[in-house]
N, C-alpha and C positions, 0 to 999 in steps of 0.2 A: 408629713413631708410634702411638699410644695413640688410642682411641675417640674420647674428648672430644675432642681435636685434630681429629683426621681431620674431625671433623663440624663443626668451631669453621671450621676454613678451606675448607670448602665453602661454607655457611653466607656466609660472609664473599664469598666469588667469588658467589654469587647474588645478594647485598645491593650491590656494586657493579655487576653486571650491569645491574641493576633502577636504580642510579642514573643510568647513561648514558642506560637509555632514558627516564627520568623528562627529562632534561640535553636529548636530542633535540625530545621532544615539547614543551617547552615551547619549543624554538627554533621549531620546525614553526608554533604557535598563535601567536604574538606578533612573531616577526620577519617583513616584509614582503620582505627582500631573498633569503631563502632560495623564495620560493615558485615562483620561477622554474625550480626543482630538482627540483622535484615533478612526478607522473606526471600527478596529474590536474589540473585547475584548480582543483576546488571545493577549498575552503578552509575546515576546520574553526576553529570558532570556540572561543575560550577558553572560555568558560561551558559548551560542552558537553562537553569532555575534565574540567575540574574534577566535573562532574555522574557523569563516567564514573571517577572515582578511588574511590569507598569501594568500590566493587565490584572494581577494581584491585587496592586495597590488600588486601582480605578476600581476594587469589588470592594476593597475597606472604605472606602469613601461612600462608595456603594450605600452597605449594608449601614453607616452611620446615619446616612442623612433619611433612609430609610427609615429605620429604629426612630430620628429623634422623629419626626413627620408622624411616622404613626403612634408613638407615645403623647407625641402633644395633645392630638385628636382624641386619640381614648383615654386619654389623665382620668377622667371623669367615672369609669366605670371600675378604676382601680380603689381598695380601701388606703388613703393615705394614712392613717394611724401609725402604719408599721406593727400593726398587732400583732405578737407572734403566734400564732394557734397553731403548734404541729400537728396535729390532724389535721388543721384546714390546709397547710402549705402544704403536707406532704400529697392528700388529694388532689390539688387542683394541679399541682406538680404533674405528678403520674397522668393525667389528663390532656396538659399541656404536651406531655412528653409524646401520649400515645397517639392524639388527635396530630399533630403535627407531623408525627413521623410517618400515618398511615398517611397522610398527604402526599408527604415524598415518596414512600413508595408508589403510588399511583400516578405521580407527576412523572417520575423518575422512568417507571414500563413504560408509561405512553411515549415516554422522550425517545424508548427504542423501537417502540413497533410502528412511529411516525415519523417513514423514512426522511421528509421534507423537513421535520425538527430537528432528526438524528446528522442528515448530512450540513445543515447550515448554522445550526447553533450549540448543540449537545458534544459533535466533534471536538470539539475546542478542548471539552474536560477531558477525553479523553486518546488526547495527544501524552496524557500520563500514561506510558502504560505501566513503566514504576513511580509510583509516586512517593512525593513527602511531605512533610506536616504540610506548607505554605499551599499545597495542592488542591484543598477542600475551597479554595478561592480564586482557583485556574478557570475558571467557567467564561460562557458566555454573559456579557452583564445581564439580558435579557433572561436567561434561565437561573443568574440568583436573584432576580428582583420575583419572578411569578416563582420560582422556590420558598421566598420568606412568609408568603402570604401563610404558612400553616402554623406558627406561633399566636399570628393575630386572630386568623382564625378559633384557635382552640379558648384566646382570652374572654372573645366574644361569646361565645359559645356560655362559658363559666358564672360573664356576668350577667347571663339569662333567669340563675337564680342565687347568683351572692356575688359581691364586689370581689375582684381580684385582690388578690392578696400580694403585696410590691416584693414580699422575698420569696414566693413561688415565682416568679416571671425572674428573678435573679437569679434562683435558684437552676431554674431551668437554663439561663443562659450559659451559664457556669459550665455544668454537665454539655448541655449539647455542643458546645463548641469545643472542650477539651476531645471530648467524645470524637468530632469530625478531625481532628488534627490528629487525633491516636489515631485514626482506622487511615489516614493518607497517610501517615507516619512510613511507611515500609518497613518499621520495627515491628519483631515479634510479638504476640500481647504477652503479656503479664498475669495481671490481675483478671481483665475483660473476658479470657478465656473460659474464668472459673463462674462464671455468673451466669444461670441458662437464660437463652434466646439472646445473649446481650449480643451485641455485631462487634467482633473483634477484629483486631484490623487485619488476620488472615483469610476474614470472611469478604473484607472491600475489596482489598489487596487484588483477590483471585477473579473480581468483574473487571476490575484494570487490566489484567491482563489476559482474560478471556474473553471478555467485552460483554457479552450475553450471559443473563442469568444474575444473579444475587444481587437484586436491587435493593434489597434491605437497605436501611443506616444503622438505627438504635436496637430494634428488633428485629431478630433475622426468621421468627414466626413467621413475618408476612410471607416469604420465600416459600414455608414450608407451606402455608395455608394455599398459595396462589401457585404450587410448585414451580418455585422458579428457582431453588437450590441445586446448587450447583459445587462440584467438592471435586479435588485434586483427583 
């Protein structure tokens, strides 16, 4: 697979990622019979998710031109083959997933115990204090650009001793972004709930509206390692 490709069906996996949760949050605002599914009661009103979309949309813009910039650059260190090696993808996968996530949680505490980041830029996310799917893109542009750095990070990392492998980096986009639209979703989990350490979305949910504590995303271990869980 050639550069342009690689980065044409990334690109395309973010842009339907982004539609689901566009597909969710509009269920969430307007249909009355899903509210019963929800964690909390209050109920965001349409006017105010429409009010929260240029600034949504300025992060999908964002995060693309992001993605294609540092895919163009690191092409190189990816295997183009398309080789499928489930041992190698499912590794570097889990790698990507962990290396990444343990960034945001570190990104993510420092954002709250540095009141100067907390009052000017970190505020912004959470102005959700219920949120829904489109919400994992409420941010400051500034705090999802130095956010994204822990996928590239964990790539670089990987091809320290073997080439990336292009359906781990798909794979993982796949998952973590579904992942971020479940846990703002304000639906109940489901499935997420029966998987240990996974962050379901009653474990995000309860930092949006307590503000302090369970900075987790994907693993909610880090919480328990670094005790910052936090439970109804």
């Amino acid at each position: 697979m050639d550069k342009i490709n690689f980065i044409t069906y990334t690109l395309i996996i973010i842009f339907l990622c982004n539609v689901l949760a566009f597909v969710i949050s509009m269920i969430s605002v307007h249909f009355d019979f899903f509210q019963k599914f929800r964690i909390q009661k209050r109920r965001v009103k349409p006017v105010v998710f429409y009010k929260r979309l240029p600034l949504i949309l300025t992060n999908v813009i964002l995060l693309s031109i992001t993605t294609t910039i540092g895919l163009f650059f690191l092409f190189p260190i990816f295997d183009p083959s398309l080789n499928f090696d489930l041992v190698k993808i499912i590794i570097q996968f889990v790698i990507i997933v962990v290396v990444d996530d343990l960034y945001f949680y570190m990104f993510h505490s420092w954002m709250h115990s540095n009141k100067y980041f907390l009052k000017k830029i970190h505020s912004t996310h959470h102005k959700t204090i219920t949120p829904i799917a489109m919400d994992y893109l409420y941010v400051h542009p500034l705090e999802w650009f130095i956010g994204y750095f822990g996928p590239f990070l964990a790539i670089f990392l990987i091809s320290l001793f073997n080439p990336v492998c292009i359906a781990s980096f798909w794979f993982y986009q796949i998952i973590r972004n579904i992942h971020e639209i479940d846990v703002h979703s304000g639906f109940r989990s489901l499935i997420s709930s029966w998987v240990p350490f996974w962050g379901e979305a009653e474990h995000h949910d309860l930092h949006h509206e307590r503000f302090d504590g369970n900075y987790a995303s994907t693993f909610t271990f880090w919480d328990h390692i670094f005790k910052t869980k936090i439970s109804k």
